[in-house]
N, C-alpha and C positions, 0 to 999 in steps of 0.2 A: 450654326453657320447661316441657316437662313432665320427671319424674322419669326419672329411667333406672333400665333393670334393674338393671343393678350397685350404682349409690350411693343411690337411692332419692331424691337431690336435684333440684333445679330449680328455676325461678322462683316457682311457685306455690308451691315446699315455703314456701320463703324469707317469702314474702307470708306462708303460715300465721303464722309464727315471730313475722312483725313483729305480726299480729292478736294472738296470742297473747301479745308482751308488752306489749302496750297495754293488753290487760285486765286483767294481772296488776298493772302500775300502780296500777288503780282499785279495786285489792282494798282492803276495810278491813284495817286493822293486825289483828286476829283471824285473820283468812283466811291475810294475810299469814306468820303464824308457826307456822301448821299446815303452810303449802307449803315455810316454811323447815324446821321440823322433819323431815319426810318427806323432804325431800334430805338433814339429817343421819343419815336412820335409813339408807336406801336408799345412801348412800355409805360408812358405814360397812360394809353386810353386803356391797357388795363390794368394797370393803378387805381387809377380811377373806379372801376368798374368792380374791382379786391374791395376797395373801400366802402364803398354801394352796400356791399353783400355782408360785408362785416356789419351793418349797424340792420340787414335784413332788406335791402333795398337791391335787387336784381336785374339788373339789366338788360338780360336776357330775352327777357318777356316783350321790352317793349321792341325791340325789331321780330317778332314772332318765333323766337328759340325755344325751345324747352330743356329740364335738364332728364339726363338719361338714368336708366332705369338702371338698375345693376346689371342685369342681364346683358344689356344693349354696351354697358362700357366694358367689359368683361368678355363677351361675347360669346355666352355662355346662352344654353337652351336647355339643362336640364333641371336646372334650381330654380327655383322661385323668387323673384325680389321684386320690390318698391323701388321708389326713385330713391336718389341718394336722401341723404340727408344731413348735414356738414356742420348744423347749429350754426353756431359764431365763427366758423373758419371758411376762409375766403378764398373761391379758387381762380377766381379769375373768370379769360377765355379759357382753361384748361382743364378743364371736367374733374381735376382735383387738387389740394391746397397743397399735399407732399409735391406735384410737379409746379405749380404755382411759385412757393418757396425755392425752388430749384434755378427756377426761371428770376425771379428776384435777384435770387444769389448772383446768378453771372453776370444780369444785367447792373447793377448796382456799382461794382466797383467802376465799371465802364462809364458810367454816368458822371459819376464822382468824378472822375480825373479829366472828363470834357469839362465839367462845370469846373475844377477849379483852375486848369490852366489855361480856360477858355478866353475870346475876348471879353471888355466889359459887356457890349453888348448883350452876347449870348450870357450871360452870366446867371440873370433871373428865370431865362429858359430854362436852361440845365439844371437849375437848381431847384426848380419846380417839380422837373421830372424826377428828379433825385426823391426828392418826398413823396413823391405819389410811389413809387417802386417800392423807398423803404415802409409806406403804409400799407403795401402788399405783402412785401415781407414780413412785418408783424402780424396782420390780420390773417396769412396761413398760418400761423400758431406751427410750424414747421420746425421743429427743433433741428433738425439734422443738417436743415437750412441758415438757421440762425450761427452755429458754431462757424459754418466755411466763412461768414459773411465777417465775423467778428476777426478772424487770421486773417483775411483782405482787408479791412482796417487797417491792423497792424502792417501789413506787405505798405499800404500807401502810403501810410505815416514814415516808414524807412526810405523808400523809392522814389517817391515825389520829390521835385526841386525844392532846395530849400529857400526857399523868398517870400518875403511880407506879403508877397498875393496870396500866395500860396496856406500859407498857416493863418490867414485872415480867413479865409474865404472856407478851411477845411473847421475852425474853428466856427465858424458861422454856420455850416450844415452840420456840425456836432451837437449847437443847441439845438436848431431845431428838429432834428431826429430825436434829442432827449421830450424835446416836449411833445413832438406826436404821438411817443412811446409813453409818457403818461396821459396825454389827453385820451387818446383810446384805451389807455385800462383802467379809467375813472369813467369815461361813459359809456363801457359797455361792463358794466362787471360781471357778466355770464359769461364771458371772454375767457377769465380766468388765468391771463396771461404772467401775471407774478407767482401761479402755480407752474404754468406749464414751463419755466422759466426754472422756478428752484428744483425740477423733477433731472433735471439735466443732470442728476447725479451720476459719477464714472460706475453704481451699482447696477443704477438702473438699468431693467431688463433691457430696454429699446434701445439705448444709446451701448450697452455691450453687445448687440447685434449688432449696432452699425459700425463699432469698430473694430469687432472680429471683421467683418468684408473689409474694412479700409483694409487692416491688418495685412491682409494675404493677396488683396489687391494688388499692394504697393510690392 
């Protein structure tokens, strides 16, 4: 019912969530493309920033951030720990790569379908921020993340208007997500994303965790 120290969740968070998208509902179309815009700026700059950290290059640092210690994110006092340590996996502003990926996921479809039923103008916009999100989303190595993203594909390909802008333009950020998704698993091969990619087996332990909780979620 109430939040917990660790995940900050709970019943009442949830209630906010739903108050809060009720209202967003009621927004006039004005409002409405100010709150889209600002998800396109704000997922962009950390895109941007996923990306950074993927090839080892942190952003953090240079406005005077540091990253937190287990202890500190966890909020724990009786264990002992070090700062993270994340290798090749990129979390963002989000002190980890599984809430990173999570964040990718929902921003991602939303991006997609501004940039492709966008005007021309915005078009390059959109379509910019669309890449920096999905080089977020691969550089968390996020599997759990990767599978929602891949069914959202599928949902746009069916739901989207069908017109030559339309399958021009979803064809057009289909190449280039294929080739950020091999540019980054040729330049970073400690990455190891064509492993973490075939591990996605229905055996494997991690992903039969996550779909026992879908399971009984739903």
């Amino acid at each position: 019912f109430f939040p917990s120290n660790s995940r900050g969740e709970g019943l009442l968070i949830y209630v906010a969530y739903i108050a809060l998208a009720l209202a967003a509902a009621r927004l006039p179309r004005r409002y409405i493309n100010v709150v889209l815009m600002a998800i396109v700026i704000s997922g962009s700059l950390i895109g941007a920033i996923a990306v950074g950290q993927y090839y080892g290059v942190d952003a953090h640092a240079w406005v005077g951030l540091r990253t937190l210690t287990v202890n500190e994110f966890y909020r724990l006092t009786s264990t002992p720990g070090g700062s993270f340590s994340f290798a090749t996996r990129s979390y963002g502003t989000l002190g980890n790569p599984v809430f990173l990926g999570g964040y990718a996921a929902l921003l991602l479809p939303v991006i997609v379908t501004l940039a492709v039923q966008g005007k021309a103008r915005w078009w390059w916009g959109y379509a910019g921020a669309a890449t920096l999100v999905y080089a977020a989303l691969v550089g968390s190595q996020t599997r759990a993340a990767w599978i929602p993203s891949a069914g959202a594909a599928v949902l746009l390909v069916g739901w989207l208007p069908r017109s030559s802008q339309v399958w021009r333009r979803l064809a057009l950020l289909a190449g280039v997500f294929t080739a950020v998704t091999i540019i980054m698993a040729l330049t970073n091969p400690r990455a190891s994303l064509g492993e973490r990619a075939a591990s996605m087996s229905p055996r494997a332990p991690s992903l039969q965790e996550r779909l026992y909780i879908w399971k009984h979620t739903l």
